[in-house]
C-alpha positions in Angstrom: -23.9 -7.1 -28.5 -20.6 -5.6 -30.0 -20.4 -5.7 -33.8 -17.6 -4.1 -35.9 -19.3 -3.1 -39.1 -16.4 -1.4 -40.8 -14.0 -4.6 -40.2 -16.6 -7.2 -41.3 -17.9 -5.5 -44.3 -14.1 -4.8 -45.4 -13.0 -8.6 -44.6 -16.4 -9.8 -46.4 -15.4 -7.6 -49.3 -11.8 -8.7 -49.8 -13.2 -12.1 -49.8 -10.0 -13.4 -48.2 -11.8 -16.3 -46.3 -12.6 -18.1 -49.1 -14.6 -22.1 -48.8 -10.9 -23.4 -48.7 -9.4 -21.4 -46.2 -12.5 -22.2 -43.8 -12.3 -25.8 -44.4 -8.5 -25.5 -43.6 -9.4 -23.3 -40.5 -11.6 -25.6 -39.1 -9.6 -28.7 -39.7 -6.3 -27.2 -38.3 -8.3 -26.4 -35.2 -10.0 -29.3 -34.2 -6.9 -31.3 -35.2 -5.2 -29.7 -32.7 -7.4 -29.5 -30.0 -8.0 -33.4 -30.3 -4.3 -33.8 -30.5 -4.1 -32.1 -26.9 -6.7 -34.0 -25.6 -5.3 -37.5 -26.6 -1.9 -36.6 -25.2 -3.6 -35.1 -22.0 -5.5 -38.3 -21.1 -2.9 -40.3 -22.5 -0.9 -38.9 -19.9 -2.8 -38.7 -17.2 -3.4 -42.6 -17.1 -1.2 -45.1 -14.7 0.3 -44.0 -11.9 -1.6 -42.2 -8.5 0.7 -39.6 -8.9 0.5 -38.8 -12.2 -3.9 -39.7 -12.6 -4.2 -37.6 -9.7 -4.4 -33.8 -9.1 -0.7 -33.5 -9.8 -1.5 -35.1 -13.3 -4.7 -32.8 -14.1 -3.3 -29.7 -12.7 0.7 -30.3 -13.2 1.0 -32.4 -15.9 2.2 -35.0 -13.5 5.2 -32.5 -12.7 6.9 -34.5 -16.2 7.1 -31.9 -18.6 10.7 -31.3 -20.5 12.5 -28.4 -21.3 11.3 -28.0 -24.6 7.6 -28.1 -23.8 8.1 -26.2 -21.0 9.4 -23.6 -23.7 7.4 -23.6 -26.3 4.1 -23.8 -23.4 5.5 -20.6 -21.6 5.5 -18.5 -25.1 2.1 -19.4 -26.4 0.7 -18.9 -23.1 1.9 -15.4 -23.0 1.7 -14.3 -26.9 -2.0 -13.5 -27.7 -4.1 -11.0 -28.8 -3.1 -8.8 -25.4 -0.2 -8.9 -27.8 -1.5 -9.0 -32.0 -3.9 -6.3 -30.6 -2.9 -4.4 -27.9 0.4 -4.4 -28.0 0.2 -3.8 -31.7 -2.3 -1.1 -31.2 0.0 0.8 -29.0 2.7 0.7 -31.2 0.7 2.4 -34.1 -0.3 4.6 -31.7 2.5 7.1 -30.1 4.8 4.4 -28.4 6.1 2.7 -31.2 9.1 0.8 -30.4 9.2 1.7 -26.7 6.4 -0.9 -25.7 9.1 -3.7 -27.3 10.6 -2.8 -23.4 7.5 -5.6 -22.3 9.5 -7.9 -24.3 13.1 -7.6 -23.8 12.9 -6.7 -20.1 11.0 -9.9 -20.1 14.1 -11.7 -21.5 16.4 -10.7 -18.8 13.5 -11.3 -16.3 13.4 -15.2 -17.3 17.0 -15.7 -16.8 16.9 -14.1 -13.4 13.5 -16.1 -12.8 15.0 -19.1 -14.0 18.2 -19.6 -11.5 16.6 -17.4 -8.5 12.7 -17.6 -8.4 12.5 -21.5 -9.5 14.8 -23.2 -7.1 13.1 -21.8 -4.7 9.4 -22.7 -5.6 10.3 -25.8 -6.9 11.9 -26.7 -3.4 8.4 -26.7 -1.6 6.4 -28.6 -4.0 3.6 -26.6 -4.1 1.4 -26.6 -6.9 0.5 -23.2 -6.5 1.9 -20.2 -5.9 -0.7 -19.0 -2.8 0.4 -22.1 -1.9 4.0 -20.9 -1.1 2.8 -18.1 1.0 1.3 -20.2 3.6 4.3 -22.2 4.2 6.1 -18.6 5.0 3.1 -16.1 5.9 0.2 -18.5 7.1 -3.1 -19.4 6.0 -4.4 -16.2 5.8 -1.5 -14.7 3.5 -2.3 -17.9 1.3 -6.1 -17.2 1.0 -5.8 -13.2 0.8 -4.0 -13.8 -2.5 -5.7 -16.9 -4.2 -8.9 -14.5 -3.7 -7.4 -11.4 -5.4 -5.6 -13.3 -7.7 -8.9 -15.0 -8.8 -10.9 -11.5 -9.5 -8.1 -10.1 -11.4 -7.1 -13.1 -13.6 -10.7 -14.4 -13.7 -12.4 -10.5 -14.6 -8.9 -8.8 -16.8 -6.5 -11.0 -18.6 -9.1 -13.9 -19.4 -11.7 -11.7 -20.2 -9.6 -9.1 -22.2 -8.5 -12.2 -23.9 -11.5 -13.7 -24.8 -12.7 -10.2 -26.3 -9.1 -9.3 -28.4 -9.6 -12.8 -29.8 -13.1 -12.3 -31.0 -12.4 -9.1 -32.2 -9.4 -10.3 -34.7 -10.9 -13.8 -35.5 -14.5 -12.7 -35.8 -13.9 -10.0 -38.9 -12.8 -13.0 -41.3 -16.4 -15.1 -40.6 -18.4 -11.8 -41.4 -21.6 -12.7 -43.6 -21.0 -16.2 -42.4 -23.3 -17.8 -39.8 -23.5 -21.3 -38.3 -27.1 -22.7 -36.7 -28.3 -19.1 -36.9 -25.1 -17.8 -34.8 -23.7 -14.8 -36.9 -19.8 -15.3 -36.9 -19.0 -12.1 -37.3 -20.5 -10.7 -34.3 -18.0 -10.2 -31.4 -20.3 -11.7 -28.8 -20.1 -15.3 -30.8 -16.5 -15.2 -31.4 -16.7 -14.6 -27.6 -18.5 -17.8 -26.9 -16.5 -19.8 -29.6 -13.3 -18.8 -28.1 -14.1 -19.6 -24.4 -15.7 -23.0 -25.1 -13.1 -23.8 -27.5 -10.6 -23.6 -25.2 -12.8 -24.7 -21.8 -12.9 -27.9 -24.0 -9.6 -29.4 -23.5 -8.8 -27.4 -20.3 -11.8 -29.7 -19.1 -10.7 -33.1 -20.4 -7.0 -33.1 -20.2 -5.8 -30.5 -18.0 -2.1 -28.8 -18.2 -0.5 -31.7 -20.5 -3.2 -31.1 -23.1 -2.5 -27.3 -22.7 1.6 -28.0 -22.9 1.2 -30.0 -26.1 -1.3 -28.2 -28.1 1.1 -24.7 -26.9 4.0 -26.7 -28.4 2.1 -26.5 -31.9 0.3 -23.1 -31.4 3.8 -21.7 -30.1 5.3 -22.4 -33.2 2.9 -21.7 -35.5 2.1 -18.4 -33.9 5.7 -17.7 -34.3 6.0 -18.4 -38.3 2.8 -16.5 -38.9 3.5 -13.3 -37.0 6.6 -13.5 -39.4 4.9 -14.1 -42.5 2.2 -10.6 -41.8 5.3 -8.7 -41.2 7.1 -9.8 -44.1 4.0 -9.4 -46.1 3.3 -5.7 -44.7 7.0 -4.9 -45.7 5.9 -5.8 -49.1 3.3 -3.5 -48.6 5.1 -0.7 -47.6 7.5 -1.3 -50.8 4.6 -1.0 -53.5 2.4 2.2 -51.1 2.3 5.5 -53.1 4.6 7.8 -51.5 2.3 10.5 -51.7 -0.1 8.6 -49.0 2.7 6.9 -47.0 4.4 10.9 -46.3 1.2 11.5 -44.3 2.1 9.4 -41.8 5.4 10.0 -40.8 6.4 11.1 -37.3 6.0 15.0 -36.6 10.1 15.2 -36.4 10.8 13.2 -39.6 12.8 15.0 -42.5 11.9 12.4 -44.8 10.1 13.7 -48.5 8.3 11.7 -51.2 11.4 11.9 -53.2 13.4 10.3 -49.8 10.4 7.9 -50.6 10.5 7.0 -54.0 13.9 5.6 -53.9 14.1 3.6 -50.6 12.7 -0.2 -50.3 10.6 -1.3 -47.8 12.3 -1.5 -44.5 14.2 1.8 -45.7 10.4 3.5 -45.8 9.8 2.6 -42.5 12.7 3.9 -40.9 12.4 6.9 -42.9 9.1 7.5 -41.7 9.3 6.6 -38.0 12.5 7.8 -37.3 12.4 11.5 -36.0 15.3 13.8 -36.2 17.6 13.0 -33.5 18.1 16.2 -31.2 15.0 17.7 -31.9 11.9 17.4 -30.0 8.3 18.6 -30.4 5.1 19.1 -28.6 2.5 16.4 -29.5 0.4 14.3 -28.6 2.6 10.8 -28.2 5.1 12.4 -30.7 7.4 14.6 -27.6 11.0 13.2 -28.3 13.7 13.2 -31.0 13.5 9.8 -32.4 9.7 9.3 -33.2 8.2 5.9 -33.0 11.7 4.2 -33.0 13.2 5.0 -29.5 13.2 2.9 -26.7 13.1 5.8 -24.2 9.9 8.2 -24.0 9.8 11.6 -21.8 8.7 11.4 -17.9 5.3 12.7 -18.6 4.5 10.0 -21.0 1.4 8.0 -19.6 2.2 4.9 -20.3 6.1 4.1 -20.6 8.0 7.2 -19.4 11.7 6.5 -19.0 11.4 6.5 -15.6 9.3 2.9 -15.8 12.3 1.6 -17.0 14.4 1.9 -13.8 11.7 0.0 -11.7 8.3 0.4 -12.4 8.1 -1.9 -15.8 10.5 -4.7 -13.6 7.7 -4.7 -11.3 5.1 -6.7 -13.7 7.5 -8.0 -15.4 8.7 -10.3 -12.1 5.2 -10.6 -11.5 4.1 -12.3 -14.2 7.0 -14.5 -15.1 7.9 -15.4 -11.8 4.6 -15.3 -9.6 2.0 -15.2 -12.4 -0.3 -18.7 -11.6 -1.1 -19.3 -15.2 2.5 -18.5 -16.3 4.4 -20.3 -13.4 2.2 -23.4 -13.8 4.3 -24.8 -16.7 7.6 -24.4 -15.0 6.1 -26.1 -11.5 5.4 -29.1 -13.9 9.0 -29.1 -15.3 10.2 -32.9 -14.7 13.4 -31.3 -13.3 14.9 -27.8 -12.0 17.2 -28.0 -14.6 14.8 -28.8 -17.3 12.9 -26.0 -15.9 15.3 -23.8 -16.6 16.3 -24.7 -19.6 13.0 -24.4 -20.5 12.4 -20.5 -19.1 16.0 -19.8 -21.3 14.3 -20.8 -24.4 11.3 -18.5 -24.0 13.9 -15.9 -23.4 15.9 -16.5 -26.8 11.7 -16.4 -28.4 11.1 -13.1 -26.3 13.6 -11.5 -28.1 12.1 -11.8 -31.7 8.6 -11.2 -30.6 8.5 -7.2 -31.1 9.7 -7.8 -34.8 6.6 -9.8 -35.3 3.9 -7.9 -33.1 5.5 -4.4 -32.2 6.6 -3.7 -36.3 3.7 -4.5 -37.8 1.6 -2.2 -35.7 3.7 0.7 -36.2 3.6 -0.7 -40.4 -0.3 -0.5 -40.3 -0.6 3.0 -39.2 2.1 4.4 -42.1 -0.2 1.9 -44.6 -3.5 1.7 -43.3 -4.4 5.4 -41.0 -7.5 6.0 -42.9 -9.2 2.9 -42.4 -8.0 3.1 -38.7 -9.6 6.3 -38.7 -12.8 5.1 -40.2 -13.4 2.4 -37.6 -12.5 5.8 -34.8 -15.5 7.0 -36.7 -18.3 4.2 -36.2 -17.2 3.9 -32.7 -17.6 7.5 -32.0 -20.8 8.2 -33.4 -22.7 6.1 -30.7 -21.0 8.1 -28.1 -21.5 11.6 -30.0 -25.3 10.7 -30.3 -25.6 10.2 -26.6 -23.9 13.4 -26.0 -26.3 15.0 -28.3 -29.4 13.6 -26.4 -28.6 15.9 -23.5 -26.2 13.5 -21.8 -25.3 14.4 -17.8 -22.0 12.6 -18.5 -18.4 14.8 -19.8 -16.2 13.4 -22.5 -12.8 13.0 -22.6 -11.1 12.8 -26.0 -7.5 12.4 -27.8 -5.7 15.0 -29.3 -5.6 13.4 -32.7 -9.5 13.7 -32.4 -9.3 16.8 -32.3 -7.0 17.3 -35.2 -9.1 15.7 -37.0 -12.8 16.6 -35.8 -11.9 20.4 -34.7 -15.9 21.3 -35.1 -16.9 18.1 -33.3 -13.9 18.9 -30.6 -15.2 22.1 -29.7 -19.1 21.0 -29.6 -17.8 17.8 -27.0 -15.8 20.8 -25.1 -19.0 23.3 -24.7 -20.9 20.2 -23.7 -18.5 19.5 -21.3 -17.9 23.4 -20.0 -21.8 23.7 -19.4 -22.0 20.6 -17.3 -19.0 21.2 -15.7 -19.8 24.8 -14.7 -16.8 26.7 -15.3 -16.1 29.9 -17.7 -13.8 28.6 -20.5 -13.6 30.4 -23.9 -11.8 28.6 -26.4 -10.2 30.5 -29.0 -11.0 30.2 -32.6 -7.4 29.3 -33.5 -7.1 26.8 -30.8 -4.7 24.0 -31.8 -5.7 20.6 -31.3 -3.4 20.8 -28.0 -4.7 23.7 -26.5 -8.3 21.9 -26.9 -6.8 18.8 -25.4 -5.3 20.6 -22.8 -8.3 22.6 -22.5 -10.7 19.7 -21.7 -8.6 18.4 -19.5 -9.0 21.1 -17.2 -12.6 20.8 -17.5 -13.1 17.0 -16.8 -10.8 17.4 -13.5 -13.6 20.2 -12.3 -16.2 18.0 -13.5 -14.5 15.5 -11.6 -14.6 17.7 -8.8 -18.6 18.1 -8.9 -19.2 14.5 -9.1 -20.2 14.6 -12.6 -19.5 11.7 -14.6 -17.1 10.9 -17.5 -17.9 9.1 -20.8 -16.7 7.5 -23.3 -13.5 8.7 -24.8 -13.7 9.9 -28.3 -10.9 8.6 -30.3 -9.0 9.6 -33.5 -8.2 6.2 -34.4 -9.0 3.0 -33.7 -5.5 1.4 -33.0 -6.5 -2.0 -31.3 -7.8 -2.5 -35.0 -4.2 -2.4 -36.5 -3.3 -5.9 -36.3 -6.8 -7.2 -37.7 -6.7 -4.3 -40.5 -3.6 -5.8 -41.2 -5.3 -9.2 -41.6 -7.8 -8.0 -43.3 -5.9 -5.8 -45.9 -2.7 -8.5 -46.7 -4.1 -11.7 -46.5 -4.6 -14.0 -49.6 -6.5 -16.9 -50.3 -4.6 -20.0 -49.5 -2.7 -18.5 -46.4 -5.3 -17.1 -44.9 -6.1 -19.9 -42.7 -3.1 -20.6 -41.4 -2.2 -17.1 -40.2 -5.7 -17.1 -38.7 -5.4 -20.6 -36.7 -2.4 -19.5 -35.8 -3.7 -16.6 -34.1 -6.7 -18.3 -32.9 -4.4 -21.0 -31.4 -2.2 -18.5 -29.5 -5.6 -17.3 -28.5 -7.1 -20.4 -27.2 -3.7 -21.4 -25.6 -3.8 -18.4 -23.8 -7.2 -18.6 -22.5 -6.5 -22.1 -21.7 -3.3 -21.4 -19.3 -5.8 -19.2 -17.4 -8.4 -21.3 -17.0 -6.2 -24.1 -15.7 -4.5 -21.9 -13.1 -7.5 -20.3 -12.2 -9.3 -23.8 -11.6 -6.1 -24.5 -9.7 -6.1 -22.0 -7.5 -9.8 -22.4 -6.5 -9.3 -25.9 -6.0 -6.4 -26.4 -4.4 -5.9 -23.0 -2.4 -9.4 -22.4 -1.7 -11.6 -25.4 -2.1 -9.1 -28.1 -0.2 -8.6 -26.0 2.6 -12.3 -26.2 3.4 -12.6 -29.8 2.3 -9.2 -31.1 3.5 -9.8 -34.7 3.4 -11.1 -34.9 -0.8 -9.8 -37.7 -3.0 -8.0 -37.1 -5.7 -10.6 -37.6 -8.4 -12.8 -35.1 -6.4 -9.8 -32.1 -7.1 -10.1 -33.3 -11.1 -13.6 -33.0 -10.8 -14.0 -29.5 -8.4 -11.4 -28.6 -11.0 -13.6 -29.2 -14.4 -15.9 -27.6 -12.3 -14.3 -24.5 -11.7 -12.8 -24.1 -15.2 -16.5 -24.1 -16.5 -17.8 -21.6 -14.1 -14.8 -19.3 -15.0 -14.9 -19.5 -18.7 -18.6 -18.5 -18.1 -17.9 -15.6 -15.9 -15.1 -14.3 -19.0 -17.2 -15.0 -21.8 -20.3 -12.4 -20.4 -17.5 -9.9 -19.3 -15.3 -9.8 -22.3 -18.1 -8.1 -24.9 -18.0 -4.9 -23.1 -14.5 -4.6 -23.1 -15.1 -3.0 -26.7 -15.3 0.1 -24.7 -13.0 2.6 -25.9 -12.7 4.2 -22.4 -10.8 1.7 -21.3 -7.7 3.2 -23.3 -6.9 -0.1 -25.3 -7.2 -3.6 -24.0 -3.4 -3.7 -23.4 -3.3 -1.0 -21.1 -6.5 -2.1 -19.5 -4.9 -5.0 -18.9 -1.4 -4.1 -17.0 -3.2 -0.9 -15.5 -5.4 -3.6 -13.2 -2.4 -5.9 -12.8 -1.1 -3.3 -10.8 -3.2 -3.7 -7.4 -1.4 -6.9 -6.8 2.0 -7.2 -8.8 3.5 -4.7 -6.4 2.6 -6.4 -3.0 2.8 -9.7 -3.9 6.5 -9.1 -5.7 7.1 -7.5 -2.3 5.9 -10.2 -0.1 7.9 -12.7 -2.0 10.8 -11.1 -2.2 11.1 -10.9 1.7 10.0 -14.4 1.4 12.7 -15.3 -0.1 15.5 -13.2 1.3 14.3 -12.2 4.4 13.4 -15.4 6.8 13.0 -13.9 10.1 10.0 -11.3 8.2 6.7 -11.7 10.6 4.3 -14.1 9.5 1.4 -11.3 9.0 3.4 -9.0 6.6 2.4 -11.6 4.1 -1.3 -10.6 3.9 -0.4 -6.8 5.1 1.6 -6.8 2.1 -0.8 -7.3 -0.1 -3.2 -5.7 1.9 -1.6 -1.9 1.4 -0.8 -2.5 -2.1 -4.1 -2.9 -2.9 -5.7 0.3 -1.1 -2.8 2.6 -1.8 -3.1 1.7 -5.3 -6.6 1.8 -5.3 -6.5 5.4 -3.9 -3.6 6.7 -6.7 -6.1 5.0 -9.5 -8.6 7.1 -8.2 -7.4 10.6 -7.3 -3.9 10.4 -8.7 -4.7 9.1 -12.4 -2.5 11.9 -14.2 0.4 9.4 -12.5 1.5 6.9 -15.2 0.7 3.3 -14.3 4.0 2.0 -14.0 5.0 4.9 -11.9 2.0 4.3 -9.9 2.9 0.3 -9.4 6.6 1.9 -8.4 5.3 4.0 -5.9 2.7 0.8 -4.4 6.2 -0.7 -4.7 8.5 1.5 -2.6 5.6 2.2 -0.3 5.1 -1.7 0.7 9.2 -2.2 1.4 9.1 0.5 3.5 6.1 -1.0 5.6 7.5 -4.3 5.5 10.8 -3.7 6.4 10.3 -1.3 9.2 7.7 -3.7 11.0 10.5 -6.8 10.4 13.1 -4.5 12.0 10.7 -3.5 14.9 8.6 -6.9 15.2 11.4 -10.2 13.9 10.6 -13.5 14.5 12.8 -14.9 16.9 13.9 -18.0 15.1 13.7 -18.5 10.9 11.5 -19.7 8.7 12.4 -23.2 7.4 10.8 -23.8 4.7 10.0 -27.9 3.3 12.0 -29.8 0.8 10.3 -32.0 -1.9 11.6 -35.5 -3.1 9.5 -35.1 -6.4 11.8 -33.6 -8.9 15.6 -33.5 -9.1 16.9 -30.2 -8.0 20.2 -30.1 -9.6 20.8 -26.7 -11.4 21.5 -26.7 -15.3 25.0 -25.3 -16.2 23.9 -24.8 -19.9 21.1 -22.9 -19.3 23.1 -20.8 -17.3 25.4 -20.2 -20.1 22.9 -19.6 -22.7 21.3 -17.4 -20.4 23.9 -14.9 -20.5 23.5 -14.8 -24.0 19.8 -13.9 -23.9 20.9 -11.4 -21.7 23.8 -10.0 -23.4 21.7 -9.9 -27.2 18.9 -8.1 -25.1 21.4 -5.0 -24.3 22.6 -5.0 -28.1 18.8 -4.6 -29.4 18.4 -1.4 -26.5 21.7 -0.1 -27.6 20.4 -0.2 -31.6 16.9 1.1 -30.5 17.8 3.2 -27.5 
């Protein structure tokens, strides 16, 4: 069992959760949960259509353009976002991991009048389900499979753990029926069930209407932590906040002492422009406020941006089960799209609510990040110490700030690895860095094992520190069930497509001939069985090895993304592709990405998922030229919906994509 002692003693001691706020908490929660579930059997009763599978798992395909909206943005904001995202922007990316936002933006509108139509068309209810009508069977059941591991064993998991971890430091001290609320194994369980709850009962039109509230509220109190953290910044002693700034700043304490809030921030995140330095994260003119980071960076390098980041990106908004699932139960195409347009305009305001306050917490907060680095490293240096057979990588700011612990990991590490290294005594922190590295990749080539990565700073903690640190009795609650709503709405969106996809893609292909009510209930069934699964995965995920729960999360995103954006793409545009390249697709996306994971990890991910990318069109299109089909696919036409396209969504979809180019062009 996971614990965060640091967090939990801090929030216990601020005493920010006070009898009120809990009351408040709890009340806010429930409420809205029962609301969903009212409005979700409410809903689901009358008609076949509507009481059937297409009213558990589709919200009996009625959902408007506002709900659609609101649904799409609280399924996608959570604590991948408040945490990871967060996280990475304290860390060395600052404003550059915004790009997962306003490349999003532009992806809708393109998803919206190109991606839809298309789906819609068919009537599926899922998207395997789209790949038999082109591909076959066995393209359908290749990808409801993989889709399963990795949404079932990633995103649900990583969100079930990044919830617990922010919600769980506010109920330290506190226990219910012996269950100790601060402990991140019970904020697991609390989230999952929570959230399996109305999943279970009312389906996709209980998740749509509780996202409509959560969406909001989610929203207004992101804003109200930033604004709150600004306020922060405005009253810090300039003598701490100087600390902090970015290696190429030129601000000074006196720069300091006369600027407001906002002006301290840029002042400290803004590098000089033109001249660039060597560190760790910090290698560009611009610091933490450029859009653009070099080609060697590891997790965004500017090369990402000219395919490898549109890769997920179409992915998830336009292929993505639990994402695409709102927009296949859109009462129209056009409300559909008007629908995907409005999460665009709310995609464009998210990094000032998730992406700033990250980067706000670090200038505010970097020696209580650096405490919690501390408790998490000194289980891993104990093992070390124990005679461990395992090497350990570590971060450059670890080193900067442990150079005695630093070296000890790297002798550890030399003696196992069996090289001759000598470190010099006035080894920077880079050259030790750079130094290790060396030595894991001929440990590596031994077959020893790695460990646990030793950390500077704990920045998945930002966003709760920030929580923990700002919040005030009497708000407290709110910002907290907002969070814990986005959260639950989330994991909720997951569970239903997940439940979906086993029923309908897997489950109903073996039992072809099930009644309706049988799909609601192998549906329940399945939404159970997965929240389970999550809830005994997600505590482990605390792991700092995995590099932060956001990049955990897009890192395993990429053995499908590629090939299935691939195969869909030819499924769309291509209709005399053979039927086979559907599951072949996927197929060699999944080993060649497998094998660059593996033995090409100094590749960035996104590079990696480019490569997957280019790699599968090639394939694909040289067997189509070889092998055609004689005659086109045709694909089938539903009578469901109305598939008459929206002309104001088209023209407020330029705009999204028009204010999206002006926010690069100020943060380029």
């Amino acid at each position: 069992m996971m614990t965060l002692p640091i967090l939990a003693q801090a929030a216990a001691e601020s005493g920010a959760m006070g009898t009120l706020d809990m009351v408040l908490f709890f009340v806010a929660v429930i409420g809205v949960i029962a609301f969903g579930i009212w409005q979700g059997n409410k809903e689901t009763k009358g008609a076949a259509e509507s009481g059937g599978a297409a009213g558990y798992f589709l919200a009996g395909r009625g959902l408007t353009w506002w709900l659609v909206g609101f649904s799409l943005i609280a399924a996608n904001i959570s604590t991948e976002q408040f945490v990871g995202m967060s996280g990475q922007a304290a860390d060395w990316l600052g404003m550059a991991i915004a790009s997962y936002e306003w490349m999003a933006a532009i992806t809708l509108v393109v998803v919206a009048f190109v991606f839809l139509p298309k789906l819609l068309r068919c009537g599926i209810y899922t998207i395997p389900e789209f790949l038999e009508y082109r591909f076959g069977v066995l393209s359908r059941t290749v990808m409801a499979i993989s889709t399963l591991i990795i949404l079932v064993g990633v995103p649900t998991a990583s969100v079930i753990y990044s919830g617990a971890k922010v919600v769980s430091v506010f109920f330290a001290g506190h226990s219910v029926l012996g269950m100790d609320l601060g402990s991140i194994t019970v904020g697991c369980w609390i989230i999952g069930l929570s959230a399996a709850l109305y999943v279970f009962v009312g389906g996709l039109k209980a998740c749509a209407w509780t996202d409509l509230i959560w969406g909001a509220a989610l929203i207004v109190g992101g804003a109200v932590v930033m604004w709150m953290a600004l306020g922060a910044m405005k009253d810090a002693n300039p003598q701490d906040l100087i600390t902090t700034k970015v290696a190429n700043s030129t601000a000074t304490v006196q720069d300091l002492e006369k600027a407001g809030g906002w002006e301290r921030f840029i002042l400290l995140n803004h590098g000089k422009d033109g001249e660039a330095i060597a560190l760790e994260g910090e290698n560009m003119a611009g610091g933490k406020l450029h859009m653009i980071r070099p080609k060697t960076d590891p997790a965004i390098p500017w090369t990402a941006l000219i395919l490898g980041l549109w890769i997920p990106n179409f992915f998830y908004w336009g292929l993505n089960q639990y994402i695409v699932q709102r927009t296949l139960g859109s009462k129209s195409l056009a409300e559909g799209q008007k629908g995907i347009i409005f999460a665009a305009a709310l995609k464009l305001i998210i990094p000032f609510i998730v992406v700033i306050p990250g980067i706000l917490c670090f200038n505010l907060y970097s020696k209580d990040l650096r405490v919690e680095a501390v408790k998490k490293n000194a289980v891993t240096l104990v093992e070390m110490q124990k005679d461990s057979a395992m090497v350990y990588p570590f971060t450059e700011n670890f080193a900067l700030t442990n150079a005695d612990k630093a070296r000890e990991v790297l002798a550890h590490n030399v003696k196992l690895a069996g090289v001759e290294l000598e470190v010099p005594a006035d080894a920077t922190p880079l050259d030790m860095l750079k130094a290790n590295t060396e030595v894991l990749a001929a440990a590596a080539a031994v077959e020893v094992k790695q460990g646990t990565k030793l950390i500077g700073y704990d920045y998945d903690a930002a966003f709760p520190m920030l929580l923990r640190k700002l919040m005030k009795p009497g708000i407290t609650w709110f910002v907290l069930a907002a969070i814990f709503g986005a959260v639950v709405s989330s994991l909720a969106s997951m569970l239903n497509s997940a439940a979906t996809i086993a029923t309908i893609d897997i489950f109903q292909k073996l039992k072809p001939h099930s009644s309706q009510s049988t799909l609601v209930g192998m549906g329940k069934f399945f939404t159970v069985l997965f929240v389970l699964i999550s809830c005994l995965i997600a505590p482990d995920l605390g792991n700092p090895g995995f590099g932060g729960i956001f990049t955990f999360i897009q890192e395993f995103q990429g053995f499908i993304s590629p090939g299935v954006l691939m195969v869909f793409l030819f499924g769309f545009l291509v209709p005399r592709a053979p039927r086979f390249l559907g599951w072949l697709g996927i197929l060699v996306n999944v080993l060649l990405y497998g094998y660059l994971y593996l033995f090409q990890s100094g590749i960035p991910f996104l590079n990696r998922m480019a490569i997957c990318f280019g790699v599968v069109f090639v394939v694909m299109m040289g067997i189509t030229l070889v092998k055609p089909l004689a005659q086109p696919v045709v694909m089938p036409t539903t009578d469901l919906i109305a598939l008459e396209s929206s002309k104001s969504a088209k023209i407020w979809g330029i705009g999204v994509v028009i204010a999206t180019l002006i926010l690069y062009a100020v943060f380029w």
